[in-house]
C-alpha positions as a Markdown table, in Angstrom:
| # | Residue | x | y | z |
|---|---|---|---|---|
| 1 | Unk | -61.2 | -13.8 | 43.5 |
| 2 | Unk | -64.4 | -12.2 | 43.8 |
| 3 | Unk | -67.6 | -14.8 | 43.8 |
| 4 | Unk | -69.4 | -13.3 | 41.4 |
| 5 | Unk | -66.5 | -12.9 | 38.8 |
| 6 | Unk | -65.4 | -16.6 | 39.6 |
| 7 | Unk | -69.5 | -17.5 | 38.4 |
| 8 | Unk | -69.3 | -15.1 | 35.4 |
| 9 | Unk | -66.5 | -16.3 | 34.2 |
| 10 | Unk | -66.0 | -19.9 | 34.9 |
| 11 | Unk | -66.3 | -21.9 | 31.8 |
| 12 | Unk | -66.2 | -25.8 | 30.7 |
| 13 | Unk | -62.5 | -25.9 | 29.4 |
| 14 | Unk | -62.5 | -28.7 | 26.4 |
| 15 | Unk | -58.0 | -29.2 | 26.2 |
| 16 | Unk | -55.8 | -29.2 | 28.7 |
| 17 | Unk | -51.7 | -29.0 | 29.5 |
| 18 | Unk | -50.6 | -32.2 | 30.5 |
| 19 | Unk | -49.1 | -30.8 | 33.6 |
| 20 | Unk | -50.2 | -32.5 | 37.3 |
| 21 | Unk | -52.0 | -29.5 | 39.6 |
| 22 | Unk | -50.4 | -29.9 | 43.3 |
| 23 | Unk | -51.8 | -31.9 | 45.2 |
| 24 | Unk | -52.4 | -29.4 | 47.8 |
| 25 | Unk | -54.2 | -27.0 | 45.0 |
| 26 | Unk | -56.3 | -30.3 | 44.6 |
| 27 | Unk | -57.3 | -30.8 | 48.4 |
| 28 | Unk | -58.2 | -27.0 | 48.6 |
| 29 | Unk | -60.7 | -27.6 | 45.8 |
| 30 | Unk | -62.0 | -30.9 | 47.0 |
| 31 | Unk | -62.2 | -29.3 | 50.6 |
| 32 | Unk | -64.2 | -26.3 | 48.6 |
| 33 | Unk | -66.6 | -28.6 | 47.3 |
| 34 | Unk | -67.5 | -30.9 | 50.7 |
| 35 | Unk | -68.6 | -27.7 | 52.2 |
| 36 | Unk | -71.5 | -27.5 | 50.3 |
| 37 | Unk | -74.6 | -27.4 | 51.8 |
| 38 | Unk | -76.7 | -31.3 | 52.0 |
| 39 | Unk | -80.4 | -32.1 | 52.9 |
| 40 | Unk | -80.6 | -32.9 | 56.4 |
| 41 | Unk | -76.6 | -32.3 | 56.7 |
| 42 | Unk | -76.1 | -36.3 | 55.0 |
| 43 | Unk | -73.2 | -35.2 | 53.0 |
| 44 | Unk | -74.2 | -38.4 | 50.9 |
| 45 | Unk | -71.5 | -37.7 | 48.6 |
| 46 | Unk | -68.0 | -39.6 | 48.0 |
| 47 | Unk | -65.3 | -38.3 | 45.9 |
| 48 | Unk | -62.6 | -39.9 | 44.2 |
| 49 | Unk | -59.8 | -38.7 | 42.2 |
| 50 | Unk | -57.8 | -40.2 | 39.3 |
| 51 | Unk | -54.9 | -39.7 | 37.8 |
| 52 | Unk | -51.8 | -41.5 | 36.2 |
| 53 | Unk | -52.9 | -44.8 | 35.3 |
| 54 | Unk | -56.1 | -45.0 | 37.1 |
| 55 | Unk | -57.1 | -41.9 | 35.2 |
| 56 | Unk | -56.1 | -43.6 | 32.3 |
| 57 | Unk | -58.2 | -47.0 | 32.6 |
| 58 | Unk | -60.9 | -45.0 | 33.9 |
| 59 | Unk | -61.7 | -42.6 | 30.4 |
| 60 | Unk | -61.3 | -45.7 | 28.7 |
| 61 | Unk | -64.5 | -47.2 | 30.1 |
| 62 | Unk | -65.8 | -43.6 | 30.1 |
| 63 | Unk | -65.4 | -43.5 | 26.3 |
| 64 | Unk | -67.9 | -45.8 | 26.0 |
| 65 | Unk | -70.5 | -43.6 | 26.7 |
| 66 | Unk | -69.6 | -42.2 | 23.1 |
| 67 | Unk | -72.2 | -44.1 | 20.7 |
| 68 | Unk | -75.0 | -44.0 | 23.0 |
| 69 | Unk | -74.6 | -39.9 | 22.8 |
| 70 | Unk | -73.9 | -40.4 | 18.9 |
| 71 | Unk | -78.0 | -40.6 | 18.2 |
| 72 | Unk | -78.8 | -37.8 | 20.7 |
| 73 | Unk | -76.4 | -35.3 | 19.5 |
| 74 | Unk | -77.9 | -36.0 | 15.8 |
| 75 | Unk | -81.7 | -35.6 | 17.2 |
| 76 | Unk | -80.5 | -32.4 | 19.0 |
| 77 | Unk | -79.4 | -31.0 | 15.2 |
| 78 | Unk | -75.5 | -30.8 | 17.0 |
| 79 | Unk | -73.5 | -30.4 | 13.5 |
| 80 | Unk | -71.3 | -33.0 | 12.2 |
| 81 | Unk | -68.0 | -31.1 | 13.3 |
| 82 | Unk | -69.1 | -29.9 | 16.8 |
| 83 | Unk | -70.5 | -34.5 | 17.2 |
| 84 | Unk | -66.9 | -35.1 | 16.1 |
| 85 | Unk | -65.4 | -32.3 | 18.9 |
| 86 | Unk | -67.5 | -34.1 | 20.9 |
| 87 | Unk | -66.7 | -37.6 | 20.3 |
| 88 | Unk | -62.9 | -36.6 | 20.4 |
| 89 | Unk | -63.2 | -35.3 | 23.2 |
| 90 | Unk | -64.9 | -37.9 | 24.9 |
| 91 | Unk | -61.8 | -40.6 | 24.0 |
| 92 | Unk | -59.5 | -38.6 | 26.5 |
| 93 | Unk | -61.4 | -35.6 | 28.0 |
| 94 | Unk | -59.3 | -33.5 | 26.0 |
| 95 | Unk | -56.0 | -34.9 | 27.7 |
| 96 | Unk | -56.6 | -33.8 | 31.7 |
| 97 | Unk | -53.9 | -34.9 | 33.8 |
| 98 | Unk | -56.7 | -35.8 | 36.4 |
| 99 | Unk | -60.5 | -36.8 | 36.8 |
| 100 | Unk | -62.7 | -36.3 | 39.9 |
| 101 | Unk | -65.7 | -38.8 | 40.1 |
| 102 | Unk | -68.4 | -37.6 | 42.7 |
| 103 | Unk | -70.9 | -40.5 | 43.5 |
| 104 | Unk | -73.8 | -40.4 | 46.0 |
| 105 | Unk | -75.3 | -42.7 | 48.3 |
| 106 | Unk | -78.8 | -44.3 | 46.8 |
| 107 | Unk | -81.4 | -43.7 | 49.4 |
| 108 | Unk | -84.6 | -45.6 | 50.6 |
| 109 | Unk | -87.2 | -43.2 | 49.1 |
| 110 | Unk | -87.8 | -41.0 | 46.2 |
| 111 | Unk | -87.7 | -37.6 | 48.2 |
| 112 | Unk | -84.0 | -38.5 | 49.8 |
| 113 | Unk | -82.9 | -39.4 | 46.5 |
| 114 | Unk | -83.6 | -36.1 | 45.4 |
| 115 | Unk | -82.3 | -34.7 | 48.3 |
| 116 | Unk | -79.1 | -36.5 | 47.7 |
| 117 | Unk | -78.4 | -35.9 | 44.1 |
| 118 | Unk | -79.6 | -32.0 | 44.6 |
| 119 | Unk | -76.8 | -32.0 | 47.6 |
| 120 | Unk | -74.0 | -33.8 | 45.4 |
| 121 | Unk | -75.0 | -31.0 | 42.8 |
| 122 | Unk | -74.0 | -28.5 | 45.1 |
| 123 | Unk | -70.7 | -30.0 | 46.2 |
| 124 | Unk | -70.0 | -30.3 | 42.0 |
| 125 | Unk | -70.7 | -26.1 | 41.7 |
| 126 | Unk | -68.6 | -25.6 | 45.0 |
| 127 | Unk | -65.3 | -27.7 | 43.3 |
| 128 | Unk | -66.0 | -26.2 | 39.7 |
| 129 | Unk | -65.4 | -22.6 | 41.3 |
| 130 | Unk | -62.7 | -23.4 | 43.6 |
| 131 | Unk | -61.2 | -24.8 | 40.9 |
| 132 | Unk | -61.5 | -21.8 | 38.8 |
| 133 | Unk | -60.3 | -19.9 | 41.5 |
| 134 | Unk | -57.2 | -21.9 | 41.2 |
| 135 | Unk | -56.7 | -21.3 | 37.7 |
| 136 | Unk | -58.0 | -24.6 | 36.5 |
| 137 | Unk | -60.4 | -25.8 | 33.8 |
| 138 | Unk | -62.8 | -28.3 | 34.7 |
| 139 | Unk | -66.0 | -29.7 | 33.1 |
| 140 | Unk | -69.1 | -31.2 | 34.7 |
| 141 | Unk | -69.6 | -33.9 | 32.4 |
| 142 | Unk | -73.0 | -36.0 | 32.6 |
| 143 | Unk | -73.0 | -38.0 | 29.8 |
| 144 | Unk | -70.8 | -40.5 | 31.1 |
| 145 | Unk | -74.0 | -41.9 | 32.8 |
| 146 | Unk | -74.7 | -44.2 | 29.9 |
| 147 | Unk | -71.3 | -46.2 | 31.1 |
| 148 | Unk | -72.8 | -45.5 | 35.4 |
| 149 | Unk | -72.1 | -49.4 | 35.8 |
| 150 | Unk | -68.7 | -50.0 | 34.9 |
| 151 | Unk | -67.6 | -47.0 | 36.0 |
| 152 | Unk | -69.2 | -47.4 | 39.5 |
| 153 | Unk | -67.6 | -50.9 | 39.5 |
| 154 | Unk | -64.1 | -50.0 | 38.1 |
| 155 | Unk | -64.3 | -47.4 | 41.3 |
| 156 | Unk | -65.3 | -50.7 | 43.5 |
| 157 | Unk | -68.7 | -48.2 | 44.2 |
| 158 | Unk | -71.4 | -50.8 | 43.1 |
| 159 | Unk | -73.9 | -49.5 | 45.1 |
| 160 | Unk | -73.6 | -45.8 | 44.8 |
| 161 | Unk | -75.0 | -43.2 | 41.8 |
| 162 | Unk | -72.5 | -41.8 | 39.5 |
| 163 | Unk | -73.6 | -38.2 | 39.7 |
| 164 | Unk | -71.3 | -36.7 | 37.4 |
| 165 | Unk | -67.2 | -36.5 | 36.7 |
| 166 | Unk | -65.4 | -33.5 | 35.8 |
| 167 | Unk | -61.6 | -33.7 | 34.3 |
| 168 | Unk | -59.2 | -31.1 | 35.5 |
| 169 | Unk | -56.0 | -29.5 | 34.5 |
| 170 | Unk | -55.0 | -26.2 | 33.9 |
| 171 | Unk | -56.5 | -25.3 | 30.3 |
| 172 | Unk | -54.7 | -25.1 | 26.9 |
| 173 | Unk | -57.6 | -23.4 | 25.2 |
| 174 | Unk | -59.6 | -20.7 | 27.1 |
| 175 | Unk | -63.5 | -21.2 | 25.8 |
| 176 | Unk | -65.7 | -18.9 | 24.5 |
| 177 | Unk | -68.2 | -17.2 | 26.7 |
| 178 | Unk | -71.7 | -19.3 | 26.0 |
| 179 | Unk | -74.7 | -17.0 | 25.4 |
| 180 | Unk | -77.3 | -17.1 | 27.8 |
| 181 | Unk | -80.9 | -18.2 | 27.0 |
| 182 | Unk | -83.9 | -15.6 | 27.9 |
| 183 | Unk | -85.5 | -17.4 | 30.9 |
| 184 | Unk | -88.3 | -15.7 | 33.2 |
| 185 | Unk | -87.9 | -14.6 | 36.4 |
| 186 | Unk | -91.2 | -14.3 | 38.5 |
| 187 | Unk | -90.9 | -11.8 | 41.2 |
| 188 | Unk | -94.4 | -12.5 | 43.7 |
| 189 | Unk | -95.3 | -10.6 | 46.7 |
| 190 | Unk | -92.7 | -7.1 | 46.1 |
């Protein structure tokens, strides 16, 4: 697949088949996703993948991110339909056979930290693309952070940052292409 067809058209997928991706289809896109690039090469990033039970315990406590999002959705003017979508979608990430958490390491000062969670955002891009490659949905979902604490100690990662999860399957629904917002470009110095 070419690069710039796998960024056009890679999308958050919302409903998945129930059916397991290989496990070798998995380590390809996990391997995708630890070569991405990390300030000062610290590759201050773990990985962990769920599935079966684990999986299941793990959405669970996820879920519980649900009414702290409730308020925020509302202020944001998110219709009552697309806060239910959301909601429901939130109680089982829309029935993924499997969930990749990506933590990072917390570092001494501001300017590492940055450094880590900008590198750990990187790794998250490289997997999300690998995975489309692989013809699977994924979906880099933040709002889980309200629940960062239990789900950092269900993964026995107390000390770590939950960066951000991403459930993964291959998709039952293919989603609509999202517009893109105008946003300026400054060219300097050509």
């Amino acid at each position: 697949m070419d690069l710039y067809e796998a960024i056009h058209n890679r999308r958050s997928h919302r409903l998945y088949k129930p059916d397991l991706p290989s496990k070798e289809v998995l380590e390809r896109v996990i391997d995708a996703g630890l070569w991405a690039p990390s300030g000062t090469n610290a590759q201050a990033w773990e990985i962990t993948v769920l599935a079966g039970k684990a999986k299941d315990e793990f959405v669970e406590l996820a879920s519980g991110c649900i009414p702290y999002m409730e308020p925020l959705l509302e202020k944001a003017g998110v219709p009552e339909k697309g806060r239910q979508m959301v909601k429901g979608f939130f109680k089982n990430l829309g029935g993924a056979p499997v969930v990749i958490a990506i933590t990072i390491y917390k570092a001494k000062d501001e300017e590492m930290q940055m450094a880590n969670t900008q590198s750990g955002a990187a790794l998250v891009q490289n997997l999300l693309l690998a995975a489309h490659a692989e013809g699977l949905g994924t979906c880099w979902m933040t709002g889980v952070l309200f629940v960062e604490k239990q789900l950092l100690d269900y993964l026995g990662k107390p000390d770590q940052q939950l960066l951000a999860i991403t459930p993964i399957g291959f998709s039952a629904k293919e989603p609509p292409v999202p517009p893109r917002k105008e946003r300026e470009v400054r060219w300097l110095g050509f």
